[in-house]
VMD Tcl script that draws the C-alpha trace (Angstrom):
set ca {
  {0.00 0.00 0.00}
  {1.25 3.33 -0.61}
  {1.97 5.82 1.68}
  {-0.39 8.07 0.59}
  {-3.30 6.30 0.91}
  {-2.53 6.41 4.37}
  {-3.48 9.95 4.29}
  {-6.76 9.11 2.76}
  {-9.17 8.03 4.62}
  {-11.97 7.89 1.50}
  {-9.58 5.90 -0.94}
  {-8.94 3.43 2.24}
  {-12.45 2.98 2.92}
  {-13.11 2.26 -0.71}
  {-10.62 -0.09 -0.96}
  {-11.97 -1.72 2.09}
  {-15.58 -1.69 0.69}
  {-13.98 -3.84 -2.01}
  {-13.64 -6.49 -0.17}
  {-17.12 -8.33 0.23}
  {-16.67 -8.73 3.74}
  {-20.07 -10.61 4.91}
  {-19.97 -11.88 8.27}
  {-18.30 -14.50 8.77}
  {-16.04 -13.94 5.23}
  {-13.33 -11.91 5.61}
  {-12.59 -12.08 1.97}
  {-9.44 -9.84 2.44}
  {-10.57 -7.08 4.33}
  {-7.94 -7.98 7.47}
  {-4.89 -7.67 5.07}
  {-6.04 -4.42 3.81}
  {-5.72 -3.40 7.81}
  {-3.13 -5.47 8.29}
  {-1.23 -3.91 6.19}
  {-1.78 -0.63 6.64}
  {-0.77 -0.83 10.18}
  {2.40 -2.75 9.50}
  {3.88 -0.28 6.96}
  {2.76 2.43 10.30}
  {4.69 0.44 12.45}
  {2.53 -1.05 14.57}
  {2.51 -4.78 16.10}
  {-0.13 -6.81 14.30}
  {-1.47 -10.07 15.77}
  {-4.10 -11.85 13.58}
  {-6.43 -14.06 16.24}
  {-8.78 -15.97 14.83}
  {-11.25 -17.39 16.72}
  {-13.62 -20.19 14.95}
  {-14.51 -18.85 11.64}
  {-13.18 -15.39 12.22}
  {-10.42 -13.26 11.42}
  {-9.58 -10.71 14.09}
  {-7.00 -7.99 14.51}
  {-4.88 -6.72 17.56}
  {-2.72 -3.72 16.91}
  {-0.68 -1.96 19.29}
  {1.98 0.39 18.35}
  {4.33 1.36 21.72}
  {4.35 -0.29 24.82}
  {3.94 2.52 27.90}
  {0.80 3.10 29.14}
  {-1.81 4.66 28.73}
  {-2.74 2.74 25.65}
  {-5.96 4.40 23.63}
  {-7.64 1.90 21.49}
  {-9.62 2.08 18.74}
  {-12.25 -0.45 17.47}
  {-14.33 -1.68 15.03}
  {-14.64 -4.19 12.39}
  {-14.58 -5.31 9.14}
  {-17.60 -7.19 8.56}
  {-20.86 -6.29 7.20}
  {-24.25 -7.31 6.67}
  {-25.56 -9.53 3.53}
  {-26.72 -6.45 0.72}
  {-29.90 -7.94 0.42}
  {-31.34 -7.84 -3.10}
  {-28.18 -6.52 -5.26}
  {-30.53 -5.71 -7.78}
  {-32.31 -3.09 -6.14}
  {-29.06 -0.89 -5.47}
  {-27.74 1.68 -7.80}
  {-24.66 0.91 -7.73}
  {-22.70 -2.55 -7.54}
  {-22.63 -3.00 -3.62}
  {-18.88 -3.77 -3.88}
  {-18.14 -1.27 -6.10}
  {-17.19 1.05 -3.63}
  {-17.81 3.50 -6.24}
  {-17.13 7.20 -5.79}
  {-19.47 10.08 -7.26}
  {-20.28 13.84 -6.68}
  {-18.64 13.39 -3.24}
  {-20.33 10.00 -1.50}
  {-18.45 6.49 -1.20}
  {-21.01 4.12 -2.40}
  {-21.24 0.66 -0.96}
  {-21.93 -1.88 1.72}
  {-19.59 -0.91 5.15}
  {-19.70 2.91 3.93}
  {-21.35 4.07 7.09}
  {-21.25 0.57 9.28}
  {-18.35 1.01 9.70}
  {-15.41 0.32 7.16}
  {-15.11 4.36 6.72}
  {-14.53 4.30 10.77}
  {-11.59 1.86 10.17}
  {-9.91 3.91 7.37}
  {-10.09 6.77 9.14}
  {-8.82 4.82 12.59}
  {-5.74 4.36 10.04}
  {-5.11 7.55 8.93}
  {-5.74 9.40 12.12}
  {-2.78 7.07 13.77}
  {-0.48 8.00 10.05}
  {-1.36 11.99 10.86}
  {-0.39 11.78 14.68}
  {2.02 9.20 14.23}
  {3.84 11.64 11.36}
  {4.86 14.22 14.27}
  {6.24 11.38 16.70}
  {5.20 8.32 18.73}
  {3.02 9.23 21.63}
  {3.88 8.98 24.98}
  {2.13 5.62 25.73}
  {0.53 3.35 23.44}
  {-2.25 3.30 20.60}
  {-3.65 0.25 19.91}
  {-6.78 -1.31 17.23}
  {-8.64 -3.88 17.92}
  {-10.67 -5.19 15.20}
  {-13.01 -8.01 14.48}
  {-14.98 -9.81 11.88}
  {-17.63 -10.45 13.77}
  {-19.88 -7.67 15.25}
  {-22.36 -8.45 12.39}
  {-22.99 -12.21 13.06}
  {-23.24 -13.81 16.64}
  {-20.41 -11.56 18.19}
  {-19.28 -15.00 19.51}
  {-15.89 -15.25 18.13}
  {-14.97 -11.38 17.50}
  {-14.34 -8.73 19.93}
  {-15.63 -10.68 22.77}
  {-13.14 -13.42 22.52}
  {-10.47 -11.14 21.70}
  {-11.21 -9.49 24.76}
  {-11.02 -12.28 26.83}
  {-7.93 -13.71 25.36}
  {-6.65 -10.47 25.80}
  {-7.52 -10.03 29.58}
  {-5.80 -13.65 30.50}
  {-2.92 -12.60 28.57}
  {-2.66 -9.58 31.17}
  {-2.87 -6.70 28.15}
  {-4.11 -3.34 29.85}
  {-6.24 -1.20 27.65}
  {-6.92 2.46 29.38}
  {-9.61 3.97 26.84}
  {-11.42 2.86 23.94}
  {-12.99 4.59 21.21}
  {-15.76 2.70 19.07}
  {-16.35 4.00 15.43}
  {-19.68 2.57 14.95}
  {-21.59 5.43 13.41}
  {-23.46 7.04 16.22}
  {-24.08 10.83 14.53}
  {-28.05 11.11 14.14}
  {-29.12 13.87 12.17}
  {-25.85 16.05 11.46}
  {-22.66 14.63 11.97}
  {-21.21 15.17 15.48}
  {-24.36 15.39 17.34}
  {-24.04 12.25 19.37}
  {-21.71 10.52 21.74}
  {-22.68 7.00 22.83}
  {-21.31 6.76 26.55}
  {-23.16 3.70 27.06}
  {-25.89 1.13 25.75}
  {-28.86 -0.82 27.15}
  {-28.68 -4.38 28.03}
  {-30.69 -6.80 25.31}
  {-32.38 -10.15 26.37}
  {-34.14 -12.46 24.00}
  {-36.69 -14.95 24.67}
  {-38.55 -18.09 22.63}
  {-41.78 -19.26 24.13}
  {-43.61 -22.60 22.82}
  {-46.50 -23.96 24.30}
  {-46.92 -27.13 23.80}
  {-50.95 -28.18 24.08}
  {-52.54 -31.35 22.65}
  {-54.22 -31.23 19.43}
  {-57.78 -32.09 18.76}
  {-61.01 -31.41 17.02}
  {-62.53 -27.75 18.03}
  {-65.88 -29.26 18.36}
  {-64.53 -31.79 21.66}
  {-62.50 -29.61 23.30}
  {-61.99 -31.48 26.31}
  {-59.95 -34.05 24.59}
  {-57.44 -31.39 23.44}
  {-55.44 -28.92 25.47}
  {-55.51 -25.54 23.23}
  {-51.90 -23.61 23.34}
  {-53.22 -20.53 22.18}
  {-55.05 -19.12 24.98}
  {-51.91 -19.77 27.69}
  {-49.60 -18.22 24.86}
  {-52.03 -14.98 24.68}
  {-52.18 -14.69 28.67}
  {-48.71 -15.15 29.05}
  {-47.57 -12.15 26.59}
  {-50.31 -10.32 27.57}
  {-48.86 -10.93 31.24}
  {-45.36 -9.73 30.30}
  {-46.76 -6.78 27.95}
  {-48.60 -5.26 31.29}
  {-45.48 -4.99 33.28}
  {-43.84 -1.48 33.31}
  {-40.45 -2.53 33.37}
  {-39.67 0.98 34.78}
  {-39.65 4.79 34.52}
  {-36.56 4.98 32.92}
  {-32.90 5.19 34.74}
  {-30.23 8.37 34.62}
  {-29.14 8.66 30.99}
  {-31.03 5.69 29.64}
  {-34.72 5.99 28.12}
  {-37.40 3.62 29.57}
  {-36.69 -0.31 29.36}
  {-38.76 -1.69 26.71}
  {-40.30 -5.40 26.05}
  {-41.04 -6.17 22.24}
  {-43.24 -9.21 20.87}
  {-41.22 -9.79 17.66}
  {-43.38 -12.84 16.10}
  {-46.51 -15.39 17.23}
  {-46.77 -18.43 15.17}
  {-48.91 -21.32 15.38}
  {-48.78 -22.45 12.05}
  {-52.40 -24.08 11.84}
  {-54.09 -24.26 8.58}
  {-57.10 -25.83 9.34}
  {-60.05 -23.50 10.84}
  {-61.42 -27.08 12.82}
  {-58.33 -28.12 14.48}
  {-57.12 -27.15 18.46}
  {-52.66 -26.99 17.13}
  {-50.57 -28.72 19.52}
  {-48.12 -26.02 19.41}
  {-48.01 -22.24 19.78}
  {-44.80 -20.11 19.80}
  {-43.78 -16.72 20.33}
  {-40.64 -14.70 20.41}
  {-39.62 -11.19 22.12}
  {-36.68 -8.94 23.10}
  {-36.12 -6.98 26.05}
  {-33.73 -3.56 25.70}
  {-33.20 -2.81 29.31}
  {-31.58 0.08 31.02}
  {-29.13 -0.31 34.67}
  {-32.19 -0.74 36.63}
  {-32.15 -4.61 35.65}
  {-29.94 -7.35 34.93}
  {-30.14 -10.14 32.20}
  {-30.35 -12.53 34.80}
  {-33.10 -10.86 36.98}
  {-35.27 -10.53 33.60}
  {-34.41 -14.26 32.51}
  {-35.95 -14.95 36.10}
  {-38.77 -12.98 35.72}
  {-39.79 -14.94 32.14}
  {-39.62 -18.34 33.84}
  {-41.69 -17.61 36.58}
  {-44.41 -15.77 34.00}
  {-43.67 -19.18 32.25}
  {-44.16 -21.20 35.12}
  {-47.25 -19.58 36.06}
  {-48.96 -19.39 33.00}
  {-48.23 -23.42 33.05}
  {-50.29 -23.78 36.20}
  {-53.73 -25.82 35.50}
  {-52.83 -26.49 31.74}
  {-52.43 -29.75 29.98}
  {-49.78 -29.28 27.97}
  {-46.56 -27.45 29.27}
  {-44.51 -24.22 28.69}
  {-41.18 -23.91 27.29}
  {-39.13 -20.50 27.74}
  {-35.47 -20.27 26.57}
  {-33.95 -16.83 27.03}
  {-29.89 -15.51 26.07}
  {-28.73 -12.14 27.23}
  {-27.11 -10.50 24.07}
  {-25.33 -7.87 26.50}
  {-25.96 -5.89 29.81}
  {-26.93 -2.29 29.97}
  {-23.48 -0.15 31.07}
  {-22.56 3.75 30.88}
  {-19.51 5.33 30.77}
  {-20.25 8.18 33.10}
  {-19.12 12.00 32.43}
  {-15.88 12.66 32.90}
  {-12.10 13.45 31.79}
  {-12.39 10.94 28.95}
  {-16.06 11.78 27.41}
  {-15.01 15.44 27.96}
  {-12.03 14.62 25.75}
  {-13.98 12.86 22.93}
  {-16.76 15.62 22.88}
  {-14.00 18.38 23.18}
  {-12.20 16.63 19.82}
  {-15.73 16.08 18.01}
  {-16.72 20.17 18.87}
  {-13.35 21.34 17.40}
  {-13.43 19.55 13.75}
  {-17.18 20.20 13.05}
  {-18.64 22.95 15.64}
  {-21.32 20.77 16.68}
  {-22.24 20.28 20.57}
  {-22.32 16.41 20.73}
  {-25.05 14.91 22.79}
  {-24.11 11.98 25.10}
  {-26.70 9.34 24.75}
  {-27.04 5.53 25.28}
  {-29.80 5.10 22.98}
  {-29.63 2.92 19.77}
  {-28.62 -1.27 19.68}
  {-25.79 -3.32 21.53}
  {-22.16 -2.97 19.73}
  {-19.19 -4.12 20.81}
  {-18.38 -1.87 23.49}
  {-20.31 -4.21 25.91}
  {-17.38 -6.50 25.48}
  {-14.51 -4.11 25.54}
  {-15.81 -2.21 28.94}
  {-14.98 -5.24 30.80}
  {-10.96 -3.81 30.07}
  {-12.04 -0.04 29.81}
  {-14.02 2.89 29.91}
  {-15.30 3.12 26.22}
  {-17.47 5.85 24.21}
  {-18.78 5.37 20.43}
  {-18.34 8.04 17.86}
  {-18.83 7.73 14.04}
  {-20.46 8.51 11.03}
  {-24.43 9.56 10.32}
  {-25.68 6.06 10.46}
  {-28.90 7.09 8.49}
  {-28.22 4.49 5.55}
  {-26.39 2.00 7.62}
  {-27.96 -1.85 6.40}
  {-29.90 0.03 4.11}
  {-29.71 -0.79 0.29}
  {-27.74 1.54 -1.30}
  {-25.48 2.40 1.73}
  {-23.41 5.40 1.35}
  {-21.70 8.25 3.45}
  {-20.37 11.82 2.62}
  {-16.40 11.98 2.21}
  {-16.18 15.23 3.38}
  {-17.91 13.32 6.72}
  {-15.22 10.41 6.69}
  {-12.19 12.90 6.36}
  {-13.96 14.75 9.12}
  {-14.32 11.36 10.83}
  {-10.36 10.63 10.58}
  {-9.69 14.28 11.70}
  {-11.75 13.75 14.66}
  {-10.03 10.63 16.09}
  {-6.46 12.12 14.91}
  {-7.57 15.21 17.63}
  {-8.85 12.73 20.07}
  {-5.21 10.70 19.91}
  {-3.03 14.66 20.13}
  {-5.45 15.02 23.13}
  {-5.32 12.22 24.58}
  {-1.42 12.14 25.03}
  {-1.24 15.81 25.76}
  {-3.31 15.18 28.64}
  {-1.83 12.32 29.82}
  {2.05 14.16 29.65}
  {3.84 14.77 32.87}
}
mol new
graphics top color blue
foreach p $ca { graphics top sphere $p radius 0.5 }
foreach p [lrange $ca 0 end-1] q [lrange $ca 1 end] { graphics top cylinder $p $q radius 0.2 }
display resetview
């Protein structure tokens, strides 16, 4: 790679876009990184974990080490015929970078690069910067950041900050800081009854009824009133299926599916307890039984104000004049995994086309972007000079 593309943080991301990264493929998208951050000088580890190609790059060895992190994977494009432009492409026109990972979040990762060339250009900090990046925040998240994380923790590796480049801007870019995230819990219900002829009901044991009661049970709980910082904890019904085709028969199975986004107030495991015993109740007197699996996708954390938000926002306000909002709203990302090492904050892109078909984000946003974290690294080691 040449060194001047090291400076770009557009021509990096399309080269990066280039690579049809869908979770769990890498199809090249690590080397590009790789790379890049060898010819900087960094340390690159690959760690691959299952299917997955992951990153760990760390250039300097005194703390405090400031990480970056992101990854390289991206969701399936859907139908390719209904974009504009090839989805691949990573085509370039009237001043947008077309393709999928142009907001979510390959753009975040060039300009990760290209911050560390600019800062890196007037000297090697006084500490360490370091990259962590995964293939896997798209998929299961089972064998990305979170076991990178771990293996990182047991190898005694001390990260101080992180920075997440997921694209958290809402409507203009730099208006939003994510300093934290809500917790997410999913849940499967089946009922199973007995199946029988509507006409003899007594023969059959009908699933639908104890499926209805049950979700209408859960639905009527206020979780709560909200929590500092975080927005009301919310429980969604995402499908019902009973799959009966015949108006005359009682099914002998009824299922149902939901998510919980929760705030600090609760715990995965205190909601996980709550289901069973809705579960267990709604069982009582009924012939069948009632099956409720539940997995916590992550637990609700914040990264409170302080020296290191006031940094980011500081760094964000300087490049593009815009007061940043801290806010935890949005999904999970990966900094549920990397707070277990560090405080962490998200900043990125306008994520207004991100998994949308024809994807696509501003360059004048992405060199922004790259000027943002360069700041946030000059900062960062300014501040943490004797």
């Amino acid at each position: 790679m040449e060194i001047a593309s090291l400076n770009d943080p557009v021509a990096l991301t399309q080269a990066l876009i280039r690579r049809p990264s869908v979770t769990p493929a890498d199809a090249g998208a690590m080397d590009i990184v790789e790379g890049a951050l060898t010819e900087l000088g960094f340390t690159c580890r690959r760690m691959r974990f299952g299917q997955i190609e992951n990153l760990y790059a760390r250039i300097g060895e005194a703390r405090p080490n400031l990480c970056f992190a992101g990854h390289t994977d991206v969701v399936p494009v859907g139908d390719a015929a209904a974009w504009s432009r090839g989805p691949f492409d990573g085509d370039l026109a009237d001043g947008i970078v077309h393709g999928r990972g142009a907001v979510d979040m390959k753009s975040a990762v060039a300009a990760f690069i290209c911050a560390a060339a600019g800062a890196l250009s007037r000297g090697k900090p006084k500490g360490s910067i370091s990259l962590l990046i995964t293939g896997d925040e798209e998929g299961v998240a089972e064998h990305g950041t979170k076991a990178v994380v771990a293996a990182l923790i047991q190898e005694g590796e001390t990260i101080d900050h992180c920075l997440v480049g997921e694209p958290t801007s809402y409507a203009v870019f730099g208006d939003m800081i994510k300093n934290g995230r809500r917790g997410s819990i999913s849940a499967k219900i089946t009922v199973h009854g007995v199946q029988g002829h509507v006409a003899y009901p007594h023969r059959a044991a009908n699933p639908v009824p104890v499926l209805i009661r049950l979700l209408a049970a859960l639905q009527a709980r206020v979780l709560d009133e909200g929590y500092p910082g975080f927005p009301r904890s919310n429980l969604e019904v995402t499908t019902v299926d009973v799959g009966n085709t015949a108006g005359n028969v009682i099914p002998a199975r009824a299922t149902a599916a939901l998510n919980i986004r929760f705030n600090p107030a609760h715990t995965g495991a205190t909601l996980g307890a709550w289901l069973d015993d809705a579960a267990r109740s709604a069982a009582e007197g009924f012939g069948g039984r009632v099956e409720l699996t539940s997995a916590i996708g992550g637990e609700a954390f914040v990264t409170p104000p302080g020296a290191f938000t006031a940094l980011v926002s500081s760094a964000v306000r300087a490049v593009t004049g815009v007061e940043p909002e801290l806010s935890t709203t949005g999904g999970t990302s990966d900094a549920r995994f990397i707070r277990a090492m560090c405080e962490v904050v998200e900043f990125g892109l306008v994520g207004a086309s991100m998994h949308a078909v024809d994807e696509s984000a501003p360059t004048a946003q992405i060199q922004a972007l790259a000027a943002v974290y360069e700041r946030v690294i000059d900062e960062y080691f300014a501040a943490s000079s004797p």
